[in-house]
N, C-alpha and C positions, 0 to 999 in steps of 0.2 A: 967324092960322091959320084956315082954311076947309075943312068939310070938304064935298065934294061927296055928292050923292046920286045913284043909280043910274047908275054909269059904265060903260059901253060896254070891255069889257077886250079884246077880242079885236083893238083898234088898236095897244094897247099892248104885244103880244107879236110876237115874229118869227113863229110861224105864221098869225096876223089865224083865229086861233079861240075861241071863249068867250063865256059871256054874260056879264053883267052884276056887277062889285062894288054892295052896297046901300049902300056907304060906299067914299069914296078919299080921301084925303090926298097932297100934295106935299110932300113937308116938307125946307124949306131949312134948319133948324136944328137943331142938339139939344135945343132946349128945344121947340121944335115934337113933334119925336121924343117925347121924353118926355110932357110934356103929351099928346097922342094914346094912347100908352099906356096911361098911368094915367088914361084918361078910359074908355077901353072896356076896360079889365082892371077896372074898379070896378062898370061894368056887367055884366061875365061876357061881352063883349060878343065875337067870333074875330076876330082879326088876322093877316093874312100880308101878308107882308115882299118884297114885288116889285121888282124894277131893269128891267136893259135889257128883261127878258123872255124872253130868248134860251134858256131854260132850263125853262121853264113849260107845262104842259099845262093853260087852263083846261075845266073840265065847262061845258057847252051851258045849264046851270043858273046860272052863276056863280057867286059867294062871298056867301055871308050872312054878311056883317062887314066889317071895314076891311080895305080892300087899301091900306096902308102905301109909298109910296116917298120913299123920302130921296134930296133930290136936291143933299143937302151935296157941294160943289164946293170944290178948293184942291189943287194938290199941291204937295212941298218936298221938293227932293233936296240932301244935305248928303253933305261925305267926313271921313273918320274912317280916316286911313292910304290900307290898299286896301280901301276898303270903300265903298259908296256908298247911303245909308240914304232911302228914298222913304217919305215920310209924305204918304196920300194919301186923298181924302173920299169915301166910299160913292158918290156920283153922279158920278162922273169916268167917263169913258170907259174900258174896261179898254185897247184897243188904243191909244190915245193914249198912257197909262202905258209899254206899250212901246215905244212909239215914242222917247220923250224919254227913257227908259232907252239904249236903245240910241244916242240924238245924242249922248249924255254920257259912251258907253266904258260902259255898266255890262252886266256880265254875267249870266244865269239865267233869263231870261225873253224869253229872242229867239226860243226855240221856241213862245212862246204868243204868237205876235203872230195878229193876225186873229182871233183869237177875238173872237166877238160878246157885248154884255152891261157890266154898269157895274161898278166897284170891287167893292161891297160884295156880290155874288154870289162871287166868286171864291173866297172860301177854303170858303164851303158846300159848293157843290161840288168844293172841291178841285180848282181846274181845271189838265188838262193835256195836253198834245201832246208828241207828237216825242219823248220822254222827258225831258221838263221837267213839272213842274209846282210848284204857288205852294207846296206846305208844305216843298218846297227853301228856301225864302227868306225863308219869313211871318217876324216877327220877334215880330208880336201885334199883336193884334185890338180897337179899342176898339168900346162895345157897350154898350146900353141890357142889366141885366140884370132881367127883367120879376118876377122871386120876389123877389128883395133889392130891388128898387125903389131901384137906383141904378147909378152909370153904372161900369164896371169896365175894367181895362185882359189881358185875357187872354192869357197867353202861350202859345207856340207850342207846348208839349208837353202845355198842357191843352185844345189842340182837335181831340183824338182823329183826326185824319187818316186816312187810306185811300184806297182808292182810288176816287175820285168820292164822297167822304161827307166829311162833319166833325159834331164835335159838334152845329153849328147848322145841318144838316139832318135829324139827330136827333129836334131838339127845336128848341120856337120861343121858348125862353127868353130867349134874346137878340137885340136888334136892332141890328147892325151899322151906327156909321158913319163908322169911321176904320182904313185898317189899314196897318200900317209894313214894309217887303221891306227884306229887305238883301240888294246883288248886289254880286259882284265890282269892285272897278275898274280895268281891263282897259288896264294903261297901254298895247298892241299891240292894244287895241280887237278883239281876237277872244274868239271865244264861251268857251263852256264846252264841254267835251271831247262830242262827237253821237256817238252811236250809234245811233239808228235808221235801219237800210237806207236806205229808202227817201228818206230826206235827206242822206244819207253820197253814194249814188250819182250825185243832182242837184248837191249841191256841189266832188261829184270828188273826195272826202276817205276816207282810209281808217277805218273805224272807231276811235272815240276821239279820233281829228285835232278841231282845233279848226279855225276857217272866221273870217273877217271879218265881226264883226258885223254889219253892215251887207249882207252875201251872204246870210247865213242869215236875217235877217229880210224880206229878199225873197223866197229859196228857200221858203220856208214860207206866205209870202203866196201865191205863186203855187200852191201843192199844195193850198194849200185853195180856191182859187178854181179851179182844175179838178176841183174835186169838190163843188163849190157852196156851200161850206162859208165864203163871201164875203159877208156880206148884198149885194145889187147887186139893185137893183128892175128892172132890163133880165134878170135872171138867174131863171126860173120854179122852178129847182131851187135857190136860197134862201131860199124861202118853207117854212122850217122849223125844227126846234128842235137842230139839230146832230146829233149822233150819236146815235141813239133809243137805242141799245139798249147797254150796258156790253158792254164784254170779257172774257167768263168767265175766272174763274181756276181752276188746275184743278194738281193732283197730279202728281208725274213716274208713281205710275202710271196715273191718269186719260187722263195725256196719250199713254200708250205705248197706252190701249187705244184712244184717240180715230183714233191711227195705224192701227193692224190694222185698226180699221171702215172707216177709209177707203180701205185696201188691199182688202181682203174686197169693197166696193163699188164699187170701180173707180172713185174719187173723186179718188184720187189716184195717179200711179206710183209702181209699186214701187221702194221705198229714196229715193222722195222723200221729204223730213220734212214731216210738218204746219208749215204756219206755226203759229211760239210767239216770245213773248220771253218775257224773264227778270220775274219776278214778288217780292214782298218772299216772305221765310221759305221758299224752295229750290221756289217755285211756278212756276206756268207761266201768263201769259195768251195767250189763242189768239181771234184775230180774228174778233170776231162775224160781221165781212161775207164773213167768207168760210165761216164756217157757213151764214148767209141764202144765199149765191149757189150753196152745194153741199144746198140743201133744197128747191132748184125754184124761189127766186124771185131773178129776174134787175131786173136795173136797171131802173124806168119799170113794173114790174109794179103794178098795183093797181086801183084803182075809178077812177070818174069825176069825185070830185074830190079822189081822196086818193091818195097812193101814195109804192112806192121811188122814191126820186129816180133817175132817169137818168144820173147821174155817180156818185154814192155807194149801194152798197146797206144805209150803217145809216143812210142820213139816211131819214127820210119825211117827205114834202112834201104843204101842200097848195097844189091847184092851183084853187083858188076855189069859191066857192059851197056850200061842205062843211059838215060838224061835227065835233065834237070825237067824238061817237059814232063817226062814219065812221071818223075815223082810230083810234081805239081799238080796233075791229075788224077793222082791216088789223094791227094792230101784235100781237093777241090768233091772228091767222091764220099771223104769221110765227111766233113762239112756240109754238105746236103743232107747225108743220111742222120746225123744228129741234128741236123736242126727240122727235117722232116720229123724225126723220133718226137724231139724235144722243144723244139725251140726255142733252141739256143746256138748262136751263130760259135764255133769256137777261131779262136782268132791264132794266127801263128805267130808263135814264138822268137825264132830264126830270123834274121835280117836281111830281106832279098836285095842280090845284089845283080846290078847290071839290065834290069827292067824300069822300063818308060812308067 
């Protein structure tokens, strides 16, 4: 085990912004993992816990402490009836995982393919697309637990889920490096029942229809790679951290007044509905980007070397040369003007790192 000094983070993230961790580690093992741990929890010493990156805002200051990535590798897919059980190591590719999910007929996770980012980000975040996401599937979570100072196996209903959080974005308690899905096994090798529009339409399926696995995990490749949402180094509008900004959730009557303003506004035609879908507990979420695009800022809006991406308006991209400051004051400018528009605060996505 080696740990580095002064490393350079901002190569390490999909947006190439950030200064410097004063400490980094690679850690191929759990006993690596731990050991690192309990060496700078004995010192009082900050630890954050990084993967692919895909997910990270670092500050222009970088992190005083260990920036942590486990880069434990292995996956093992097993059937148990119709059931298809992946047990897989924090440094695995998360879109590989789908990939070899979907060769093998397993269903739940074909709407997250193309997501950028490794294993052990996934369930922090809560990641999810298309109306999939991982706390569908998680089964549990194994995890350095840093107060009990030993290694625990977590199950799915004590990782507080939601929407884009889990317990261990919360809190840095634990350091993830194994975690187990269970998906369907799909002997007709099609998906799980789609409902969002926008993938129902491309795959020609009526809402609730099920699609060939293997369709929907291309249809979905291809919708995130016309909205740049594809890491592709040829592609200047993936130079970013996915979807900046969460999708408000909001009240059916929040939502009825979000309507009238946008009638009252001339936002929307009359007895059109606002875009919403259906939310947990009789909610409503209502598409940030189409708040941004009804608040004055259009695609490719921004500064000179930060801005809306030009295919997606919740991604922001940088287009070189920039700072983390820069882009935090395009992202502090869209948040004013939608909640001047609408009010509605939109909250970011992205987990800042290396800020007081």
């Amino acid at each position: 085990m080696r740990i580095q000094q002064h490393v350079c983070l901002a190569p390490l993230t999909t947006l190439q912004l950030g200064g410097t961790a004063s400490q980094f580690l690679d850690a191929g093992s759990e006993e690596d993992v731990e050991t690192a741990v309990q060496q700078m929890d004995s010192l009082q010493e900050r630890i954050f816990v990084i993967g692919g990156g895909s997910n990270v805002v670092v500050s222009d200051q970088g992190f005083d402490g260990l920036v942590l990535r486990p880069t434990l590798s292995g996956m093992h897919l097993s059937r148990l009836k119709n059931t298809i059980f992946v047990d897989v190591a924090a440094g695995e590719v998360w879109d590989s995982v789908v990939d070899e999910a979907v060769a093998q007929g397993g269903a739940g996770i074909e709407c997250l393919s193309g997501i950028p980012g490794w294993v052990g980000a996934s369930p922090v975040q809560n990641i999810g697309a298309y109306g999939q996401e991982i706390a569908q599937v998680l089964v549990r979570v194994r995890a350095f637990d840093r107060e009990e100072k030993k290694w625990v196996w977590i199950e799915k209903r004590e990782c507080q889920f939601s929407y884009r959080t889990s317990i261990f974005k919360k809190s840095d308690r634990y350091v993830i490096t194994r975690v187990r899905l269970s998906l369907m096994a799909s002997a007709t090798r099609e998906s799980e029942p789609i409902s969002y529009p926008e993938l129902t339409q491309i795959l020609g399926i009526s809402k609730g229809a099920r699609a060939p696995l293997e369709a929907v995990r291309e249809a979905v490749i291809e919708l995130r790679r016309s909205k740049g949402m594809i890491l592709d180094a040829h592609d200047p509008d993936s130079v970013g951290a996915g979807s900046f900004f969460m999708n408000p959730i909001v009240t059916s009557e929040e939502l009825a007044q979000l309507e009238r303003k946008a009638y009252e506004q001339k936002e929307l035609p009359f007895s059109h509905p606002l875009p919403h879908f259906e939310a947990d507990g009789g909610r409503w979420k209502i598409p940030a980007a189409w708040l941004i695009e009804h608040s004055g800022f259009s695609r490719g809006f921004g500064m000179q070397h930060v801005g809306i991406s030009r295919k997606h308006c919740l991604a922001l991209v940088h287009r070189g040369g920039g700072t983390t400051k820069e882009l935090l004051l395009l992202a502090d400018q869209i948040q004013q003007g939608v909640w001047q528009k609408w009010g509605v605060w939109l909250m970011f996505e992205p987990v800042l790192v290396g800020f007081s």
